[in-house]
N, C-alpha and C positions, 0 to 999 in steps of 0.2 A: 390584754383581752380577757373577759371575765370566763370563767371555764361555766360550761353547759353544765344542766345537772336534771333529773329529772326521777319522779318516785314512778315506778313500775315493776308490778305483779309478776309473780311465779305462779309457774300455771305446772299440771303434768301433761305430757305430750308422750303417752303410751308407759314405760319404765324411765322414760330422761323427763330432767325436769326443765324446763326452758321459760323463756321470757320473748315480750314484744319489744320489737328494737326502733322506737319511736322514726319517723322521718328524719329531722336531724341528725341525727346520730346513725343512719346507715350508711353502713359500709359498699365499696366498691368491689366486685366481682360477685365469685359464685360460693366462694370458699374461704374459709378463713382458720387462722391459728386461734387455738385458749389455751393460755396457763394460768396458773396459779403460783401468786404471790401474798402468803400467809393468807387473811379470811378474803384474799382481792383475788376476784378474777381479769385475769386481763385478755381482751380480742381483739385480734391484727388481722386486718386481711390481708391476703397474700398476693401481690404484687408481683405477678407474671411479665416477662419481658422487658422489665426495666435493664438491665443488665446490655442488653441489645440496643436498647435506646442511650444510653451513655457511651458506649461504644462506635454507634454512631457519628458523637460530636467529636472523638477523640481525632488529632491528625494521623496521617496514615503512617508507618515506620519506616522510615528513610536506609536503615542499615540492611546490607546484605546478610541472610542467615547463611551460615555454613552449611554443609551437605551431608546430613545425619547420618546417609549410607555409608559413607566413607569408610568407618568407623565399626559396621556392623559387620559379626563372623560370618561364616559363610553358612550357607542353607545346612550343606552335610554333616554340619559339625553340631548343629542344635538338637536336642532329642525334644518330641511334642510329647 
């Protein structure tokens, strides 16, 4: 697949300096990461809930968990 590419202007937008992010090339949500790799900038959007949605497909855990309290000292003996 041939990579996208496209010439576009820096503009100032108050003290930052910013650019138009052509139709193509927009990104999904509201928010997005930028770093910097040497004179490249790079922008990722951030991908909210995916994590939830994988989790989703996964099957459900068949094994019994052990009983964490078991294990735990008693209330009197903890200082807060």
């Amino acid at each position: 697949m041939p990579s996208l590419e496209r010439h576009v202007r820096l503009f100032r937008n108050g003290r930052n300096q910013a650019l138009r992010i052509p139709r193509e090339f927009e990104l999904e949500g509201e928010e997005a990461i930028i770093h910097k790799e040497g004179d490249r900038l790079i922008v990722e959007p951030i991908r909210k809930g995916k994590l939830l949605a994988l989790l989703a497909t996964l099957d459900p855990l068949t094994e019994p968990f052990p009983d964490i309290d078991d294990d735990l000292p008693p209330l009197d003996n903890v200082q807060l």
